[in-house]
N, CA, C and O atoms as CSV, one atom per row, in Angstrom:
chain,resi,resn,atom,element,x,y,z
A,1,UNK,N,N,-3.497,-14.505,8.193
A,1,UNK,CA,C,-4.507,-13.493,8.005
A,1,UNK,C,C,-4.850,-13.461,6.506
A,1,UNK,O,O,-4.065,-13.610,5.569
A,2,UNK,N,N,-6.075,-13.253,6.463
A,2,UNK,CA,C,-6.891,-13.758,4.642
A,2,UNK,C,C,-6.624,-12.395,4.193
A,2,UNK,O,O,-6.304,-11.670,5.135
A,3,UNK,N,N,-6.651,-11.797,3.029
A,3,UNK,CA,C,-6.146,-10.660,2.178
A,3,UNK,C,C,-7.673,-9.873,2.802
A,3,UNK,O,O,-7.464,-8.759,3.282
A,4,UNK,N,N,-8.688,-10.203,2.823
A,4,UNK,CA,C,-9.744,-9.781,3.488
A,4,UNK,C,C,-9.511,-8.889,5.286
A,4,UNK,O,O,-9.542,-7.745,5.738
A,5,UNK,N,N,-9.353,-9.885,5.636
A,5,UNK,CA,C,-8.818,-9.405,7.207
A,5,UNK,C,C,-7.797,-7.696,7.100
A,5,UNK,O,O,-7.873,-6.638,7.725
A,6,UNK,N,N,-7.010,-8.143,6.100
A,6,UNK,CA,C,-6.038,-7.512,6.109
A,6,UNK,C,C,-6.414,-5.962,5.555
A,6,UNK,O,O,-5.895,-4.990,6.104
A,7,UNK,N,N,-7.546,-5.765,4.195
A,7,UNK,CA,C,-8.003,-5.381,4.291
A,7,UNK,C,C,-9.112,-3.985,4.919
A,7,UNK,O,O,-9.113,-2.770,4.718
A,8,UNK,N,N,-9.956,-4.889,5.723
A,8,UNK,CA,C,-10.466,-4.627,6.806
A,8,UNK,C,C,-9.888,-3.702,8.179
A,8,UNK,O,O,-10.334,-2.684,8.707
A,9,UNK,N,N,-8.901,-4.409,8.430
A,9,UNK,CA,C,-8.036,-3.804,9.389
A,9,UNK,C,C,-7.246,-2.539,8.937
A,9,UNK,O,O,-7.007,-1.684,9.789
A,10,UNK,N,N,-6.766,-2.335,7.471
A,10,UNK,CA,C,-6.787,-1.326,7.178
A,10,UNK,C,C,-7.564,0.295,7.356
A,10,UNK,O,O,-7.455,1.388,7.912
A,11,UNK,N,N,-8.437,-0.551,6.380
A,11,UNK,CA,C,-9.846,0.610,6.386
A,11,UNK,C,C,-10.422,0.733,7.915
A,11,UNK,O,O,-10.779,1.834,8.334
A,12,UNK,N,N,-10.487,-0.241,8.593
A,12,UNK,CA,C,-10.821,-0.059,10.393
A,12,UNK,C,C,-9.742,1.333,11.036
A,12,UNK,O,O,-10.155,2.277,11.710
A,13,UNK,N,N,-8.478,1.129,10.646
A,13,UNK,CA,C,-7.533,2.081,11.249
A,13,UNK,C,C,-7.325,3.208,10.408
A,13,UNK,O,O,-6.240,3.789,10.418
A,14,UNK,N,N,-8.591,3.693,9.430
A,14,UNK,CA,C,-7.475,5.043,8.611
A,14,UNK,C,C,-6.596,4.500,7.764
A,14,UNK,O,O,-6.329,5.404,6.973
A,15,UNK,N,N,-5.933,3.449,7.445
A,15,UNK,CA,C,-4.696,3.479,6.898
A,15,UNK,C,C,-4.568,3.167,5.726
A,15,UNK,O,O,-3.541,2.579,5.387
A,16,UNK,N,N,-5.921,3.578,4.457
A,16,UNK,CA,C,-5.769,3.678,2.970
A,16,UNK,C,C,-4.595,4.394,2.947
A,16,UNK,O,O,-3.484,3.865,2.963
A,17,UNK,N,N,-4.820,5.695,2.907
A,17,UNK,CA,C,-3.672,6.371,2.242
A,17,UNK,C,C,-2.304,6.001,2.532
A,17,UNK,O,O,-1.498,5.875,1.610
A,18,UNK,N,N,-1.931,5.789,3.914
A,18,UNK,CA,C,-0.087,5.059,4.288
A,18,UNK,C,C,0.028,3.780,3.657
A,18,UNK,O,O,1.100,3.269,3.334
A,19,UNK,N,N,-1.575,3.066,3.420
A,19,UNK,CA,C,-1.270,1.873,2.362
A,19,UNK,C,C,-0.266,2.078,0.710
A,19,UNK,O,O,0.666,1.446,0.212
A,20,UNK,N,N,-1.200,3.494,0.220
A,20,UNK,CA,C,-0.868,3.655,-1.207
A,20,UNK,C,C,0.244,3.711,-1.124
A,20,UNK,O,O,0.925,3.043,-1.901
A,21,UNK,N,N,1.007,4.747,0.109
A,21,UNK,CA,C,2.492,5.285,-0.528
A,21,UNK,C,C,3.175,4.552,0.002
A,21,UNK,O,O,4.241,5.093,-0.291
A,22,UNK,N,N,3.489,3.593,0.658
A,22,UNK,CA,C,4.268,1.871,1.166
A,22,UNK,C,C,4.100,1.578,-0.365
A,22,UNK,O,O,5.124,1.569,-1.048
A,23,UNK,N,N,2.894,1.339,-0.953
A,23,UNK,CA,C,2.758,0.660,-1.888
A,23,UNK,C,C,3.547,1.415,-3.058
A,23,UNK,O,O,4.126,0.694,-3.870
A,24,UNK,N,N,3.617,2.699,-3.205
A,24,UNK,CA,C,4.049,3.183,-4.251
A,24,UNK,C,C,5.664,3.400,-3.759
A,24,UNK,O,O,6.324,3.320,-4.795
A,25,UNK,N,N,6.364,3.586,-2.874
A,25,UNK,CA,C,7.298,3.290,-2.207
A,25,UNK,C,C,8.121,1.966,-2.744
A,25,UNK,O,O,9.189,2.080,-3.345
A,26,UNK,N,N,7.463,0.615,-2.441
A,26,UNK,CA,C,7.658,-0.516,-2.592
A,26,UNK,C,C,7.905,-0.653,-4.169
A,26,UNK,O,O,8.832,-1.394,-4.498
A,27,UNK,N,N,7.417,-0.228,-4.842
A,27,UNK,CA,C,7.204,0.057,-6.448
A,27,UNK,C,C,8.139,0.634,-7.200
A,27,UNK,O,O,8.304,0.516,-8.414
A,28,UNK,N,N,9.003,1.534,-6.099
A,28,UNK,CA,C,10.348,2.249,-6.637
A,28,UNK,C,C,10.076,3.713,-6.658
A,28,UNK,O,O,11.035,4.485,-6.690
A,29,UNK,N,N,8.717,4.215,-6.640
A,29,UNK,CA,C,8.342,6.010,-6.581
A,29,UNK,C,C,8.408,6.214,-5.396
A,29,UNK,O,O,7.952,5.438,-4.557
A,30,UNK,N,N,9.127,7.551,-5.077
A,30,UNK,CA,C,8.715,8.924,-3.905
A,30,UNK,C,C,7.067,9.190,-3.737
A,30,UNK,O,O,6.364,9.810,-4.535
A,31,UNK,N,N,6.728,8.689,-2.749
A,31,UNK,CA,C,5.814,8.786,-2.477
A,31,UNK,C,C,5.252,10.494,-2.416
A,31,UNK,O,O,4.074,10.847,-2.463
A,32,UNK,N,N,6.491,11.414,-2.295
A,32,UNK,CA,C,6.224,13.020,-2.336
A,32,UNK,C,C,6.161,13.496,-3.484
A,32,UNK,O,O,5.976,14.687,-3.738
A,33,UNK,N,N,6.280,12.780,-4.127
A,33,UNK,CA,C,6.147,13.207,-6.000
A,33,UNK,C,C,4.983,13.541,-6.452
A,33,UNK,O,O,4.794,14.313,-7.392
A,34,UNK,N,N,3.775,12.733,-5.527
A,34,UNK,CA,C,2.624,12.708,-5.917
A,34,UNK,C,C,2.087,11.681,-6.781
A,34,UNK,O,O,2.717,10.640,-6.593
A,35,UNK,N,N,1.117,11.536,-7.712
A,35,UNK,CA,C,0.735,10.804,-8.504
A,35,UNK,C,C,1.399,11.232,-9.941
A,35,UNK,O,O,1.386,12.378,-10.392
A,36,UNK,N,N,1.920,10.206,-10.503
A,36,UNK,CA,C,2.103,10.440,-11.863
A,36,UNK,C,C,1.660,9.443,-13.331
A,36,UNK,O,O,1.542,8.284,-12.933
A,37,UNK,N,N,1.490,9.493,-14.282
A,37,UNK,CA,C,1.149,8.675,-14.814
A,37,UNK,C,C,1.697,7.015,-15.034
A,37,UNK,O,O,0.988,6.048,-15.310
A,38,UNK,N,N,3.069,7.038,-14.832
A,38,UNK,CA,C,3.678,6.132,-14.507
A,38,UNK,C,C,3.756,5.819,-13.158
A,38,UNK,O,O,4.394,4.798,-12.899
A,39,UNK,N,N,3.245,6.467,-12.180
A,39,UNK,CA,C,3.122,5.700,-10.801
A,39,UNK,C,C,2.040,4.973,-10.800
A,39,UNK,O,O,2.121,3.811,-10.402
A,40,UNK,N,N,0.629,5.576,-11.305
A,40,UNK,CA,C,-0.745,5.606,-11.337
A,40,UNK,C,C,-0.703,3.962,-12.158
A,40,UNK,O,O,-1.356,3.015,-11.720
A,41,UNK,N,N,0.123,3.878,-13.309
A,41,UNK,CA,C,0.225,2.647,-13.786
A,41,UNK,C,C,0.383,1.265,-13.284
A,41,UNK,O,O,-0.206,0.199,-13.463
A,42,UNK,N,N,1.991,1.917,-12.177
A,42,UNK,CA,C,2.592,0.406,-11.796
A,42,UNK,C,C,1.607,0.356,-10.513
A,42,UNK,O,O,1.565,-0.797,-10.085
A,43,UNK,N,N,0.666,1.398,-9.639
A,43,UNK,CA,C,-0.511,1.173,-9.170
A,43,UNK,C,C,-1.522,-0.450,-9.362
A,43,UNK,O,O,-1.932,-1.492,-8.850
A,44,UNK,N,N,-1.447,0.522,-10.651
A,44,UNK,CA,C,-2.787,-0.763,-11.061
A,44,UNK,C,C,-2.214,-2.150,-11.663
A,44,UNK,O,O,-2.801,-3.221,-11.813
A,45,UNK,N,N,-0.666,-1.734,-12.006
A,45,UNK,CA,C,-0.385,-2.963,-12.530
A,45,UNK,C,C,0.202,-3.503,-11.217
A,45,UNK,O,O,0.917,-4.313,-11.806
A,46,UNK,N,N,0.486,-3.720,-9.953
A,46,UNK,CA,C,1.142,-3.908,-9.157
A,46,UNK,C,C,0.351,-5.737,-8.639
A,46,UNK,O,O,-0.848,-5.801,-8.370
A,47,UNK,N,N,0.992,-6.639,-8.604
A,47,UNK,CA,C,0.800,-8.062,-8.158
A,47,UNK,C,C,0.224,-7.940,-7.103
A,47,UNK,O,O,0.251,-6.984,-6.328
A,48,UNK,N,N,-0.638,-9.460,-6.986
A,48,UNK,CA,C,-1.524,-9.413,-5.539
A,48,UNK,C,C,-0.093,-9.548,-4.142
A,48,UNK,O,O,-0.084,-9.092,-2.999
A,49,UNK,N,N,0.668,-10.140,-4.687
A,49,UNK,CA,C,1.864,-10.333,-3.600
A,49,UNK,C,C,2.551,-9.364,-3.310
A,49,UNK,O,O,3.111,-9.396,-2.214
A,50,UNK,N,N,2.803,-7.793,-4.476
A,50,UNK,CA,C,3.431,-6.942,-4.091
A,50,UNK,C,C,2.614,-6.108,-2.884
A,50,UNK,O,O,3.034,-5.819,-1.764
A,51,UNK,N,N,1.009,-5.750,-3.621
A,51,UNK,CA,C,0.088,-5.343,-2.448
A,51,UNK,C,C,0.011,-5.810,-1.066
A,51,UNK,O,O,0.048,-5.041,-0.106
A,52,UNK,N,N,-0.112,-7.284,-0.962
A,52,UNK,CA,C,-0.128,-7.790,0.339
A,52,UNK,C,C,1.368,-7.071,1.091
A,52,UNK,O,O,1.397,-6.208,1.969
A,53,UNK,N,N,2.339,-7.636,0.528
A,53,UNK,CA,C,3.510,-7.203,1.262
A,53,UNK,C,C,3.520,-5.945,1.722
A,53,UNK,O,O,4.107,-5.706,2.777
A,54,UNK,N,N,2.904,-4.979,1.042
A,54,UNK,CA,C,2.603,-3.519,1.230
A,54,UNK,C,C,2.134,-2.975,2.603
A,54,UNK,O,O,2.602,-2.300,3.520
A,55,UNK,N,N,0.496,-3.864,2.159
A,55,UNK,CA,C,-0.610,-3.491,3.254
A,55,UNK,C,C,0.345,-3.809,4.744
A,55,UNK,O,O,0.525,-3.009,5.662
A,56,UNK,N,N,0.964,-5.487,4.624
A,56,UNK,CA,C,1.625,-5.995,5.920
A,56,UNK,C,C,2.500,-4.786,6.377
A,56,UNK,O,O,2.294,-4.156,7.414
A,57,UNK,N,N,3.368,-4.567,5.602
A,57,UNK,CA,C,4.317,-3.603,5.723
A,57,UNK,C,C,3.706,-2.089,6.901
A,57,UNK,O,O,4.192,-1.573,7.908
A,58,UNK,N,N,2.397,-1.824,6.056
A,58,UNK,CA,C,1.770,-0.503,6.818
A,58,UNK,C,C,0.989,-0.930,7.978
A,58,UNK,O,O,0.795,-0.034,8.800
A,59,UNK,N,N,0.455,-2.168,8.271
A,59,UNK,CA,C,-0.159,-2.529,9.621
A,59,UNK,C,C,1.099,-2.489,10.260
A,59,UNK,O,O,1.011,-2.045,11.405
A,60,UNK,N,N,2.287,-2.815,9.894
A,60,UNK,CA,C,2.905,-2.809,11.195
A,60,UNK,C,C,4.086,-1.785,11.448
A,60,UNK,O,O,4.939,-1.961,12.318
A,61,UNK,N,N,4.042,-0.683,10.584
A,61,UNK,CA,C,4.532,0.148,10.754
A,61,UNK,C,C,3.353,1.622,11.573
A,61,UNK,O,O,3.412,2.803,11.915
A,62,UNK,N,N,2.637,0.748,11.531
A,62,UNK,CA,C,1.158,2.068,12.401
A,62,UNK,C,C,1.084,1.179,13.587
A,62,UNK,O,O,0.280,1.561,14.437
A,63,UNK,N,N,1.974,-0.327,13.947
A,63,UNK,CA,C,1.750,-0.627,15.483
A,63,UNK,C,C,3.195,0.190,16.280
A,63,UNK,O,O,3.149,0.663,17.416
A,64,UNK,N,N,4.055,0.201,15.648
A,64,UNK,CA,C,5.280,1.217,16.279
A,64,UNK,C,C,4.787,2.257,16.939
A,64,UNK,O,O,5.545,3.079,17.452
């Protein structure tokens, strides 16, 4: 599946937001913390491979 697809299938199901906090999760932050400036960082600094693993992570934790 192309980073596109993956994507897609996201935003098709609702699942920006369970994307971010997998992603910020994956990153080492409590996703209940909220945003902080150092989350907001490793956000944007976060690798195309950490994201993918992320997004995968939340498609298939929303097929359970």
């Amino acid at each position: 599946m192309t980073d596109d697809q993956i994507g897609d299938q996201l935003r098709d199901r609702g699942l920006e937001e369970e994307y971010i906090r997998e992603l910020l999760a994956s990153l080492g932050f409590n996703p209940a913390d909220g945003f902080t400036h150092d989350s907001i960082d490793a956000l944007d600094n976060a690798t195309m491979d950490q994201r993918r693993k992320a997004a995968l992570r939340t498609l298939e934790l929303a097929a359970e």
